[in-house]
C-alpha positions in Angstrom: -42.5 -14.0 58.3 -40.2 -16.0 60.2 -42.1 -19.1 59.8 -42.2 -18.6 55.8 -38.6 -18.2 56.0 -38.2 -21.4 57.8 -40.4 -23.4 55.3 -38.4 -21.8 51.7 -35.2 -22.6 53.6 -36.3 -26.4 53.9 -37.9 -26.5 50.8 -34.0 -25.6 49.4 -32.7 -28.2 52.1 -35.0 -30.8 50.7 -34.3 -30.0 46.8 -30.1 -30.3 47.8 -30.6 -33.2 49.5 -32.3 -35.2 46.4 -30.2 -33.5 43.9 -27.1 -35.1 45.8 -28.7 -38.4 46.2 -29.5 -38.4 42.3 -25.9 -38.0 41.7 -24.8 -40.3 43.8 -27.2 -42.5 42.3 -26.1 -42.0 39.3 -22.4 -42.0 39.6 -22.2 -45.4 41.2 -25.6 -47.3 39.7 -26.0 -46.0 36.2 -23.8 -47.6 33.9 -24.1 -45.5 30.2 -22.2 -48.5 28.7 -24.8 -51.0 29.4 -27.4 -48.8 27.0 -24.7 -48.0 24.1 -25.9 -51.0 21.9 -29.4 -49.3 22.3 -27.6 -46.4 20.8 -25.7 -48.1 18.3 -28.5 -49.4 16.9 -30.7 -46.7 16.7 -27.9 -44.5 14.7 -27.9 -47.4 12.2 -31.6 -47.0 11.7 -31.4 -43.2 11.5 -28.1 -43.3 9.2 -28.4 -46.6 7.2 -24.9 -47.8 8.1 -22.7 -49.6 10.0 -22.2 -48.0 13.4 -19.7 -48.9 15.7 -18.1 -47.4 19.1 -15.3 -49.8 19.9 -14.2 -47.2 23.9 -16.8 -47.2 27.0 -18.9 -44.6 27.1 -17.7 -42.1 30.0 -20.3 -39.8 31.7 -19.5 -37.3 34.4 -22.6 -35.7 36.1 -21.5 -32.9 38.2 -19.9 -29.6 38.3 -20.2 -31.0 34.6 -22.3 -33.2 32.8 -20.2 -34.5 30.1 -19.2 -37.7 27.6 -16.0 -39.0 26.9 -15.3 -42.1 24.2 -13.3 -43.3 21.6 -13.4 -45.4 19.0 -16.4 -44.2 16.6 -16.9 -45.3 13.1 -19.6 -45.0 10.1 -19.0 -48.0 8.0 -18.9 -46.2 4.0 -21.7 -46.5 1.1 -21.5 -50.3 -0.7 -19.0 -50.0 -3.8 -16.9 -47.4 -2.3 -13.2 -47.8 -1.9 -12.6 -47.3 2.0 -14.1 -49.2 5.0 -15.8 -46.3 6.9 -16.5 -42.8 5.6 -16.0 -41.4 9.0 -13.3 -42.4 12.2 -13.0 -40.0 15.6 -10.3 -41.8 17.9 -11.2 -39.5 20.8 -14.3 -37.4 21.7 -14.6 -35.0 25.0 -18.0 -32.6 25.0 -19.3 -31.7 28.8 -21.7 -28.5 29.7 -22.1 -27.0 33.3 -25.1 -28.6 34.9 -26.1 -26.1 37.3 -25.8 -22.9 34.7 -28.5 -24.6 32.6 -31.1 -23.9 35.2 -30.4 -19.8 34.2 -30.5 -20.4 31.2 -26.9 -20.5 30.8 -25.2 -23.2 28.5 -21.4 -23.1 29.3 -19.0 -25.7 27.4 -16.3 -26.8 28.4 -13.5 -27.2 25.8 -14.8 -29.4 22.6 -12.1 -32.0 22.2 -11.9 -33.6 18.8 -9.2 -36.4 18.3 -8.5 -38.3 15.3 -11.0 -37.1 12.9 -11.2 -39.6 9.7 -13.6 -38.1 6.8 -13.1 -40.5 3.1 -15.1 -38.7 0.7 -15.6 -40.7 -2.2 -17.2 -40.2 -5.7 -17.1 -43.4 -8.3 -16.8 -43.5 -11.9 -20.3 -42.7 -12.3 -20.2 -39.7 -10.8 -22.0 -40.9 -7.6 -21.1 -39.5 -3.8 -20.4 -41.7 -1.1 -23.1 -39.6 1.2 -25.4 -39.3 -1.1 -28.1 -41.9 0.5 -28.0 -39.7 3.5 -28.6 -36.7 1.9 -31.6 -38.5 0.0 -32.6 -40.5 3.4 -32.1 -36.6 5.3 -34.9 -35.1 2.4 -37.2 -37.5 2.1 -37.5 -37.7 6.3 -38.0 -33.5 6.3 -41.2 -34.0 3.8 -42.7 -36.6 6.1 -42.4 -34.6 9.1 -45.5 -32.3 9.2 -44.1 -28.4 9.6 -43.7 -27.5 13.5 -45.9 -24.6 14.7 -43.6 -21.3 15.7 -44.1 -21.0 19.5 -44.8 -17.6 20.8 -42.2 -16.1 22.4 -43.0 -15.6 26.2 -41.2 -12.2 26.5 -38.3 -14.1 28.2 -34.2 -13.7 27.9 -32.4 -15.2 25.3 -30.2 -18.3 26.1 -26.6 -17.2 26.6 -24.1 -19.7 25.3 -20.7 -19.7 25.5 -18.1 -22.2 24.8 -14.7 -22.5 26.8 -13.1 -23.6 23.5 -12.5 -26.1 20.7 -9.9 -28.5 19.9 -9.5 -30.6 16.9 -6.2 -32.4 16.6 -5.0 -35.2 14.2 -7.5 -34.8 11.8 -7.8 -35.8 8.2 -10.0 -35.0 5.1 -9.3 -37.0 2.0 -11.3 -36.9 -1.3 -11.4 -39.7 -3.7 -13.0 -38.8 -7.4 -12.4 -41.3 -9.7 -14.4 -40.0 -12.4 -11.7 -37.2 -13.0 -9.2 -39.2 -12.1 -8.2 -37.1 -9.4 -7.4 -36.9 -5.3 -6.8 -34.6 -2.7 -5.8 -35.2 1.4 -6.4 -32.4 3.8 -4.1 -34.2 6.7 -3.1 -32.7 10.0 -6.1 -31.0 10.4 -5.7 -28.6 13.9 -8.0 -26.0 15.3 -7.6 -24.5 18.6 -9.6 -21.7 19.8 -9.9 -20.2 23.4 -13.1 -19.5 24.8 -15.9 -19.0 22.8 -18.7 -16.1 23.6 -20.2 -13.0 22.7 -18.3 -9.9 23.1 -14.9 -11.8 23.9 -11.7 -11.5 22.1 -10.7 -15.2 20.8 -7.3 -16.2 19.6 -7.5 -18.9 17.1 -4.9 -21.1 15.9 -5.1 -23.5 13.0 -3.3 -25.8 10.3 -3.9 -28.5 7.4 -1.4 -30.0 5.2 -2.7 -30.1 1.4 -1.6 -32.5 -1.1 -2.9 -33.3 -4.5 -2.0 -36.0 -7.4 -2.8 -34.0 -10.3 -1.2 -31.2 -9.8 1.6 -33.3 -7.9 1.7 -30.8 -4.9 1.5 -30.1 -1.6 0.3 -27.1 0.3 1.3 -26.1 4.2 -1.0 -23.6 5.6 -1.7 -21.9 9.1 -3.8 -19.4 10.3 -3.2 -17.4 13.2 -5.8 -14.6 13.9 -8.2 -12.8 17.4 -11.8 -13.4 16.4 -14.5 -11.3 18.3 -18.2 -10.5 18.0 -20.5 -8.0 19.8 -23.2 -9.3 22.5 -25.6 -9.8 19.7 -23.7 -12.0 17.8 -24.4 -9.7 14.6 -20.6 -8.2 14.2 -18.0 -10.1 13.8 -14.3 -9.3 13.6 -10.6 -11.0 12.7 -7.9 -8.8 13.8 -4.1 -9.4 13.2 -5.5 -12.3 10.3 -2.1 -13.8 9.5 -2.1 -17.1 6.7 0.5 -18.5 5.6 1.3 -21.2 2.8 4.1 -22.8 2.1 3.7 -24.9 -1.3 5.8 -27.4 -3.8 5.5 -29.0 -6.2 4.5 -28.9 -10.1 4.7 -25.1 -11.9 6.9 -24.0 -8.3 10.0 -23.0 -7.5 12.4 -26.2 -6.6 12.9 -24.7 -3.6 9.0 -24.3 -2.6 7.0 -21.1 -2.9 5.9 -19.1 0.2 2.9 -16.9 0.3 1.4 -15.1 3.1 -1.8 -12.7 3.7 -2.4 -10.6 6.3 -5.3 -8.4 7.0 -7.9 -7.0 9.8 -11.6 -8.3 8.7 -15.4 -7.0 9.3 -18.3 -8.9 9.1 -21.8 -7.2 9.6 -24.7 -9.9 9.6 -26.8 -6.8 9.9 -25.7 -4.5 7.2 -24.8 -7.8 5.4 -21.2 -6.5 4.3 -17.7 -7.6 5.0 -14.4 -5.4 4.8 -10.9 -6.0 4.9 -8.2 -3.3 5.4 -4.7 -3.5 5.7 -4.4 -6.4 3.4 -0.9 -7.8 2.4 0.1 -10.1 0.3 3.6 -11.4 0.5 5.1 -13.9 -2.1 8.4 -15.1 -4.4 9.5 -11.8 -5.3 6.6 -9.8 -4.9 4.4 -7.7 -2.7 1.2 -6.2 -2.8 -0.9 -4.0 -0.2 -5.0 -2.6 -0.3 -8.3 -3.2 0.8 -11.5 -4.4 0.2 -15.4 -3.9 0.7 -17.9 -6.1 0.3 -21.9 -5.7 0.1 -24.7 -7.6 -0.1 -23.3 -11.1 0.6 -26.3 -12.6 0.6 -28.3 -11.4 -1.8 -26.3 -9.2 -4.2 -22.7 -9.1 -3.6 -20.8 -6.1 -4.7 -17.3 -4.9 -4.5 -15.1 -2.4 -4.3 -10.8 -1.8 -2.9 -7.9 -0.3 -4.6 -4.7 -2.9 -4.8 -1.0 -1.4 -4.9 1.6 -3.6 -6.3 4.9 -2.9 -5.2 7.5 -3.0 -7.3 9.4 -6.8 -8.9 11.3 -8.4 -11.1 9.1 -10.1 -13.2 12.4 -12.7 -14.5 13.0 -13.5 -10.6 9.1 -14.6 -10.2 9.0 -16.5 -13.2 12.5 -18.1 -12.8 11.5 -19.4 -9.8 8.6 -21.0 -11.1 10.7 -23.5 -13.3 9.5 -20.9 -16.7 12.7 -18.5 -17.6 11.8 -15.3 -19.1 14.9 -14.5 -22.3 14.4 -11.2 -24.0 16.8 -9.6 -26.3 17.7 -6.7 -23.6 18.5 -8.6 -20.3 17.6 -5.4 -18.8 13.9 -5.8 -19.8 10.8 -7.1 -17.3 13.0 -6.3 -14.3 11.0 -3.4 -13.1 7.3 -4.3 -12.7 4.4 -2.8 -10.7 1.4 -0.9 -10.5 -2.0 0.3 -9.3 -5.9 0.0 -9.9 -9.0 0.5 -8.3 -11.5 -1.9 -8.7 -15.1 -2.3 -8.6 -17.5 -5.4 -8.8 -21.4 -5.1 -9.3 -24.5 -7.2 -11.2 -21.4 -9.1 -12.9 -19.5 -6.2 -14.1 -15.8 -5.7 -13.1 -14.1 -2.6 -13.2 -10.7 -1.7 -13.1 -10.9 2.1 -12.8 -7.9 3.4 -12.8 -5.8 1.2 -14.2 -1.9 2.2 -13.9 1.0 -0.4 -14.7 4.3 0.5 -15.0 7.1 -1.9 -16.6 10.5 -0.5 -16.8 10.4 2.8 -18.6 7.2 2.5 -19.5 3.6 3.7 -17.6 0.1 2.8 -18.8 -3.0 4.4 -17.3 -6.5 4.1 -18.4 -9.3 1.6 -17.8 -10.8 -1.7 -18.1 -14.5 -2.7 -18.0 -15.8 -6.3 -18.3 -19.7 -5.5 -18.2 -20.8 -9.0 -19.0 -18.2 -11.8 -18.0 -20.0 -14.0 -20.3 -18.9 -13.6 -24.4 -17.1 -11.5 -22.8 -18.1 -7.6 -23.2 -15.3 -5.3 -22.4 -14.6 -1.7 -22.6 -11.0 0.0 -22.3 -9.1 2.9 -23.1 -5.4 2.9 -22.6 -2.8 5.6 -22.6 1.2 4.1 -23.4 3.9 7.2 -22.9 6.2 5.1 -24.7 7.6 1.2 -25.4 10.0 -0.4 -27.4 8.5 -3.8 -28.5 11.8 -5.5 -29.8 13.6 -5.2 -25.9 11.4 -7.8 -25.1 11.5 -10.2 -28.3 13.1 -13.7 -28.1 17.2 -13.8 -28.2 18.0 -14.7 -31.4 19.3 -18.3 -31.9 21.2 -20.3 -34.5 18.0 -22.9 -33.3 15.6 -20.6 -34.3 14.8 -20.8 -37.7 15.0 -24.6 -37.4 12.8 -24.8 -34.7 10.4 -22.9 -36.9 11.1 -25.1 -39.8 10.3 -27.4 -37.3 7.0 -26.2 -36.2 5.8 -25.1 -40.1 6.2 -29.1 -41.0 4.3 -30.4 -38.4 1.7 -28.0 -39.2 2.0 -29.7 -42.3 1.3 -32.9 -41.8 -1.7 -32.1 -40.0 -3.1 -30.2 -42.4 -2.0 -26.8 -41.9 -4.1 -27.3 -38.6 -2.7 -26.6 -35.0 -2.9 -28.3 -32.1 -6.2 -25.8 -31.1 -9.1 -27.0 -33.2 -10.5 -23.8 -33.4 -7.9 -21.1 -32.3 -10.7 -18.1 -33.0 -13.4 -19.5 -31.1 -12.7 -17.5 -28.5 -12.7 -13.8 -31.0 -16.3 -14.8 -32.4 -17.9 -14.4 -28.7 -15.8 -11.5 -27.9 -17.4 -7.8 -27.6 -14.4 -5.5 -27.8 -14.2 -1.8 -28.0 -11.2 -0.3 -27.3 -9.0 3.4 -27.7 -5.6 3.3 -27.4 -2.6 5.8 -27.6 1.1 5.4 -27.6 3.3 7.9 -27.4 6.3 6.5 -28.5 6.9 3.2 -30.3 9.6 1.0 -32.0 8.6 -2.5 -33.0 10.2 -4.5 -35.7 13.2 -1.9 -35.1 10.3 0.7 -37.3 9.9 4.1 -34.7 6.6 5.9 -34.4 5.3 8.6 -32.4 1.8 9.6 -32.0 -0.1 6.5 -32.5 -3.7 6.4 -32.4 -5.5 3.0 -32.6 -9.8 2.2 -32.6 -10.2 -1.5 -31.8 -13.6 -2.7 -32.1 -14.2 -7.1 -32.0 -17.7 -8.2 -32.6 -19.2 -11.8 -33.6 -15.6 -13.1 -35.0 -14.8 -9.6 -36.9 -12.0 -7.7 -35.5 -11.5 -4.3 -36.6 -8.7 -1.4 -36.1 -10.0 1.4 -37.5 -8.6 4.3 -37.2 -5.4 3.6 -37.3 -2.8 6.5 -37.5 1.2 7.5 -36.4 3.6 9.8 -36.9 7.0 8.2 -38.6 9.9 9.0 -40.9 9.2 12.2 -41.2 5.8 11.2 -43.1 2.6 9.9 -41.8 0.4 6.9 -41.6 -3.3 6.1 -42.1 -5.1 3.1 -42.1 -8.1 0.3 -41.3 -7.1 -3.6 -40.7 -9.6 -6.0 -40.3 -9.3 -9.5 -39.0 -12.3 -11.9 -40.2 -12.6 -15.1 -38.4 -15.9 -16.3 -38.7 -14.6 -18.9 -41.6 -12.9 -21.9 -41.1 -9.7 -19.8 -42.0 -9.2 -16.7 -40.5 -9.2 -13.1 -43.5 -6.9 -10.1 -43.4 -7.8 -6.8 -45.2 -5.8 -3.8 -45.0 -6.5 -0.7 -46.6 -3.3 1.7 -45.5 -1.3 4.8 -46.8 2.2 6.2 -46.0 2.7 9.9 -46.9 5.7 12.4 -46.7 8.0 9.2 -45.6 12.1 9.3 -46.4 11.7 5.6 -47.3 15.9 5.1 -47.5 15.6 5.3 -43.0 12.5 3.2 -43.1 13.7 0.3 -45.0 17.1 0.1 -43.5 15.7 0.1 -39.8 12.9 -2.4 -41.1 14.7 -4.4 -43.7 18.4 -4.0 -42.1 18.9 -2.8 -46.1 18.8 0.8 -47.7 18.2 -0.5 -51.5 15.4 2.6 -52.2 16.0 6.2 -50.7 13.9 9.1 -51.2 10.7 11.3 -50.3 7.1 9.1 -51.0 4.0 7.6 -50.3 2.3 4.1 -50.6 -1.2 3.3 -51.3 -2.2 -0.2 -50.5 -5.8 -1.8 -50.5 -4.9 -5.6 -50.0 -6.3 -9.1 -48.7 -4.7 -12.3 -47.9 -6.2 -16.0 -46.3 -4.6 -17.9 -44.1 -1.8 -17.5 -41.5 0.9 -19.3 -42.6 3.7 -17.8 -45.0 2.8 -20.0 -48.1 -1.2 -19.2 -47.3 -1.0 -15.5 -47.2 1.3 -15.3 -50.7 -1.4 -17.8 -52.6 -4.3 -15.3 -51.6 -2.9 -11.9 -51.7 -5.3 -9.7 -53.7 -5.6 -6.0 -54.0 -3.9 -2.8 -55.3 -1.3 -0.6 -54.3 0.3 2.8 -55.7 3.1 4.3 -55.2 5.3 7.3 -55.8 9.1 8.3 -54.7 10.9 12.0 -55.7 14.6 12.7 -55.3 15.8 9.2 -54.7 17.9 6.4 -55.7 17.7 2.6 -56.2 20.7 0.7 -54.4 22.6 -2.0 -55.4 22.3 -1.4 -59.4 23.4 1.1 -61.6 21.7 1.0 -64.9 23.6 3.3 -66.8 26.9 1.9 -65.6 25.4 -1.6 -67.1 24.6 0.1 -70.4 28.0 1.8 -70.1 29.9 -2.0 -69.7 27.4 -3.2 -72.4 28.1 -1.0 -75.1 31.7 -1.7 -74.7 31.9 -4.9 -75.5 30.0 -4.3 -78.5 32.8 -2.0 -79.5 30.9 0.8 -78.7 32.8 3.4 -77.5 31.3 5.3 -74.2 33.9 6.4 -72.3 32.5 9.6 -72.1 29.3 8.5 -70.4 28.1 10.0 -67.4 26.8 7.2 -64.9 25.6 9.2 -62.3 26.5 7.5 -58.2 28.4 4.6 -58.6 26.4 1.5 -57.4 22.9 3.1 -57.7 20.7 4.7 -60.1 19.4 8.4 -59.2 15.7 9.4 -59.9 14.0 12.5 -59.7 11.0 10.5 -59.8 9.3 6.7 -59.4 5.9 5.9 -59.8 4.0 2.7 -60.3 1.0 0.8 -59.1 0.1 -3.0 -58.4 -2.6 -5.5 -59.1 -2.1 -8.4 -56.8 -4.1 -11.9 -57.9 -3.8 -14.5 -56.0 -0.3 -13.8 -54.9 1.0 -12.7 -59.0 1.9 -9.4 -58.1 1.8 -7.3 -61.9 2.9 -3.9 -62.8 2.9 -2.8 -65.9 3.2 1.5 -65.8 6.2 2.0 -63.5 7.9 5.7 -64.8 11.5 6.5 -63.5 12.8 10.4 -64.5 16.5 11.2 -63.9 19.1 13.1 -64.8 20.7 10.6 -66.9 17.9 8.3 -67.9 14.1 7.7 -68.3 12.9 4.3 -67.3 9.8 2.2 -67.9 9.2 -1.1 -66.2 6.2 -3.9 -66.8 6.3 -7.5 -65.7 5.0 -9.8 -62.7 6.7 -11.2 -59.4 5.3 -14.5 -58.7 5.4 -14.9 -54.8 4.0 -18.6 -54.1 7.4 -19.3 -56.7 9.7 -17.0 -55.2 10.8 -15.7 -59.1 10.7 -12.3 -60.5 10.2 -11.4 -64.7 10.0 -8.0 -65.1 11.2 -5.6 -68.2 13.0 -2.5 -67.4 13.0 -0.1 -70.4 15.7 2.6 -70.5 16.6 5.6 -72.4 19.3 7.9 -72.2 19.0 11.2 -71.8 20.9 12.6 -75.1 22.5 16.3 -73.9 24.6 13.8 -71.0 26.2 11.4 -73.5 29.4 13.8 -73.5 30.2 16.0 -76.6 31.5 14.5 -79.7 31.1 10.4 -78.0 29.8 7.4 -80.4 27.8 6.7 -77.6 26.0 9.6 -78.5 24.8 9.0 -81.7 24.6 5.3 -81.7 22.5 5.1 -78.1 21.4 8.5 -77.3 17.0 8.1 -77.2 17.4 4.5 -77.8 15.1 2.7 -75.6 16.8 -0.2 -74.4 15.6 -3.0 -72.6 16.9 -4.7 -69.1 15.5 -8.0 -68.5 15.3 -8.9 -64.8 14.8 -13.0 -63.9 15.6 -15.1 -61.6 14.5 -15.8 -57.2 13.4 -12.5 -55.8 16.3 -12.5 -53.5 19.0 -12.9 -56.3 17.8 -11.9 -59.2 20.0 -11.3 -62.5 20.0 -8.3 -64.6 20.5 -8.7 -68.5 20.6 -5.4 -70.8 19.6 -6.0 -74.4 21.8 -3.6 -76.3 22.2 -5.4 -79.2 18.4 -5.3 -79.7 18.5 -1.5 -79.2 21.0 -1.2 -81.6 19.3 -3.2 -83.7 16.5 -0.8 -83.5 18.0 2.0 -83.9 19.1 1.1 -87.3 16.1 -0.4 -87.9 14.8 3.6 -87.2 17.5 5.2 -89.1 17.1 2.7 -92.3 13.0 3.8 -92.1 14.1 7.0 -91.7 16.4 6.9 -94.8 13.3 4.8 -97.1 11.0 7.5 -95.9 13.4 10.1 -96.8 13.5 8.3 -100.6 10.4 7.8 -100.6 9.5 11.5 -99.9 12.2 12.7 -102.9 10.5 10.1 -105.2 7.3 11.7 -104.7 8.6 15.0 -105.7 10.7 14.0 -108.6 7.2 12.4 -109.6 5.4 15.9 -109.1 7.1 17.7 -111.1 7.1 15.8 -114.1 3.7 15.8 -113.6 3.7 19.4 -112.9 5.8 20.1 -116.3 3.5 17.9 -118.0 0.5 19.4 -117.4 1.8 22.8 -118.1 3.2 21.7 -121.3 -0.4 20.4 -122.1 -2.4 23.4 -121.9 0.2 26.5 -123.3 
């Protein structure tokens, strides 16, 4: 025993003793430089460009075998802007020599100085490494396939890496097909020691900046990285980034943004997971988490996202984009909640809460095909008023739209989109929606029900239905845009509505009052004002009890008119001054091509009986139309002129002119004139009739006379 011990101990002496003398040999005879333009070379056969390392090559041999230089660069592709696609200034890599012999690689700290990468793509649309990608494929199908070597039943290599720091570096990218760049610049990564199962803290920064959007980004990322012996699990605890932008669209003051989050990655279960998210911006916060499977086959999804609550003018002030609405108060109190869920392409949002200000929608959102798209929702409003969040009005206004209406114009009536709809004829839309409250246009409704269904360039809302002025609505619209311009048909009713509240919240005038309904089957072309009143077509009824029509009083007219005929009418009853009472009002419309006729309208009062025919041309803004009238005889007061001259006269009102002054012009002379006309017919056939008996009886006396 003793003399095997003696011959293992110098069998170690003798293996020390050469491994000193080869380092010693090595250390002060080896010279690494005098082999670098072997090396050179070489990499500018393998790489097909210009190689050059400008520093000494430094080796150290022992604890650590390692290599230190400087100076590196790749010369760039011909026709390409800069001189090398790739610069290091300083480049540190050493491993433990005696760990290797265990099977144990242990780096020391990977120092990367001065990192240079000019990515380049020309007007043709060609990379600046895309001969080595080419040179890299077409060298892997030479190569015959390498045999898998059986594993011997031995331990794994364990690696591990004392760290990593890259300093200075510098990523720009040059595409001048699109006319665009981009320059990733003070590139930094520092990490502390790399290896299974060990908690790592990583630190790391790049400045951004682009031409097109003029900007520049600032980010950092601090976060403890960590993996389990296998190298299967990985995790990012205390993730903190932050970005700190300006430029074009952003605040002038810069926008900052940062996320924060604890992360999960499973190579195993292939999923990843992030809880505690936060997102912190301009004015705005939002917390959640989120799950991820199948990352490498089939990704799926699935978090919920909480947005706190923000002032929606604050964010979009900053931006450089003011938000003005008619009630400063509005789009000051933003926020909400959803779940969401991502699978085979289809996104969910499921539930789907938002509140803004006083009002809260819930429901849900599906896009099952992201492509067209296809999307399903159903949406539940408690209430909203429409016209808080309308455009102040300005005296600019209207000129600005006069504005905008000419240079539509000139172009044709064409906008600056070529095809506005071409979005609508992909679309596959079906959608339920409920409001429980709503005022838009300053019109209130309560109970509105809407079916919104948008297939192949046809959009339809049908049923539509609310609850208002005391009345109800029902109705279908349809929205064709598969032609080069875009149809509306609407087929609507209004029943039980005081129409006198309606038109004076809608109109801002209250020139009808009274209890009715309105039928109206109509379609139009176009979208401009002058388009739609050249192509209305349709029908439309409509019927009023118990009401009034502002602004005129037609028996106060006839009153005036007979007067200065010499007519004497003092005793007249003219019912309310400045409008004339009805007990009822009927009519109905053909519409033709914007010609809007009616020719049966029946007004019932008190005081008169009406009848009305004529046309309203709307592409001429002009209005002829004959109102008939006829006073009711037992009003005309007892013992009047008025009486017996006009009393069941039917006399004529002519009304002319623009629709929104129009002139009123009784004929009274012509009724007169037919009234005597009646009474001298009466009178011939009054003659007449005593002629004929005069005639008789002679006849009769005759004929008596001839046969006694």
């Amino acid at each position: 025993m003793r003399s095997l011990l003696k011959v293992l101990f110098g069998l170690i002496l003798v293996i020390v003793v050469l491994a000193v003398g080869v380092v010693v040999y090595l250390t002060t005879v080896f010279d690494p430089n005098e082999h670098k333009p072997r090396i050179v070379e070489q990499a500018k056969k393998e790489l097909g460009r210009d190689i050059a390392i400008e520093q000494d090559l430094s080796v150290t041999y022992s604890p650590w075998l390692g290599l230190r230089t400087g100076g590196v660069r790749v010369g760039n592709a011909a026709g390409f802007k800069a001189k090398n696609m790739a610069e290091i200034d300083e480049l540190d890599i050493r491993v433990k020599l005696w760990p290797l012999l265990s099977q144990r690689v242990e780096v020391d700290t990977l120092v990367l100085k001065g990192l240079r990468l000019n990515l380049e793509k020309d007007a043709q649309g060609k990379t600046n490494w895309a001969d080595l990608t080419e040179k890299a494929a077409a060298d892997a199908e030479q190569k015959p396939a390498e045999k898998e070597q059986p594993s011997d039943g031995g331990s794994a290599v364990q690696f591990s890496v004392q760290g990593i720091q890259i300093e200075q570096g510098r990523v720009s990218w040059d595409d001048r097909q699109a006319g665009k760049q981009y320059v990733l610049d003070g590139v930094r990564l520092v990490t502390g020691a790399l290896e299974p199962g060990a908690s790592v803290p990583v630190e790391a920064g790049v400045l951004f900046t682009s031409n097109a959007p003029a900007m520049k980004l600032d980010a950092s990322l601090e976060v403890t990285l960590s993996s389990d012996d296998d190298l299967a699990v990985f995790k990012a605890d205390g993730l903190t980034l932050l970005l700190d932008a300006e430029g074009e669209g952003l605040p002038s003051g810069g926008a900052k943004l940062s996320l924060k989050a604890n992360m999960v990655a499973d190579t195993r279960a292939d999923t990843l997971s992030l809880d505690q998210l936060e997102i912190t911006g301009p004015a705005m916060k939002a917390t959640g988490n989120v799950a991820v499977s199948g990352m490498k086959t089939n990704p799926q999804a699935k978090g919920k996202l909480k947005i706190a609550e923000t002032n929606l003018k604050t964010l979009a002030s900053m931006f450089a984009t003011p938000i003005e609405t008619t009630d400063p108060n509005a789009m000051t109190k933003a926020g909400g909640e959803l779940s969401f869920d991502y699978a085979n392409g289809a996104v969910k949002l499921d539930p789907f809460k938002i509140t803004l200000d006083d009002s809260e929608l819930d429901g849900f959102v599906h896009v099952l095909k992201t492509d067209g798209p296809v999307v399903r929702t159903k949406m539940t409003l408690n209430e909203i008023d429409l016209d808080r969040y309308m455009p102040p009005a300005a005296a600019g206004s209207q000129a600005g739209a006069a504005k905008s209406d000419g240079d539509a114009a000139k172009n044709g009536g064409k906008t600056a989109s070529a095809d506005p709809f071409g979005g609508l004829r992909t679309l596959d839309f079906e959608g339920d929606f409920k409001i429980g409250k709503l005022k838009v246009n300053n019109a209130r409704m309560s109970n509105v029900t809407a079916k919104v269904v948008s297939k192949g360039g046809v959009l339809k809302v049908d049923p539509m239905a609310a609850d208002l002025y005391q009345g109800k609505f029902n109705g279908s619209t349809t929205f064709d845009a598969r032609g080069k311009q875009p149809k509306l048909a609407l087929n609507n009713s209004l029943t039980g509505i005081q129409v006198g509240p309606l038109l004076k919240d809608v109109a801002g005038e209250d020139r009808l009052t009274g209890n009715g309904e309105l039928h109206a089957n109509v379609s139009m072309v176009g979208l401009s004002e002058a388009d739609i009143k050249r192509s209305l077509n349709g029908t439309s009824r409509f019927a009023f009890t118990d009401g009034a029509l502002k602004g005129v009083n037609i028996a106060e007219t006839v009153r005036k008119a007979s007067a200065a005929l010499g007519i004497e009418s003092k005793s007249m009853e003219t019912g309310t001054p400045g409008q004339t009472d009805f007990s009822e009002l009927s009519g109905s419309l053909q519409m033709t091509n914007g010609i809007v006729r009616n020719d049966d309208l029946q007004a019932k009062s008190p005081l008169l009986r009406i009848e009305g025919k004529g046309k309203v041309d709307l592409p001429n803004n002009s209005i002829d139309y004959l109102v008939i009238t006829e006073l009711v005889k037992s009003l005309a007061g007892q013992g009047g002129k008025s009486r017996d001259e006009l009393s069941g006269v039917p006399i004529p009102v002519r009304v002319t002119g623009p629709l929104d002054n129009p002139s009123y012009r009784p004929d009274l002379q012509a009724a007169i004139n037919a009234k005597a006309k009646a009474k001298i017919d009466e009178k011939k056939e009054e003659l007449k009739q005593k002629a004929e008996e005069k005639v008789k009886e002679k006849l009769d006396d005759a004929l008596k006379g001839l046969f006694r």
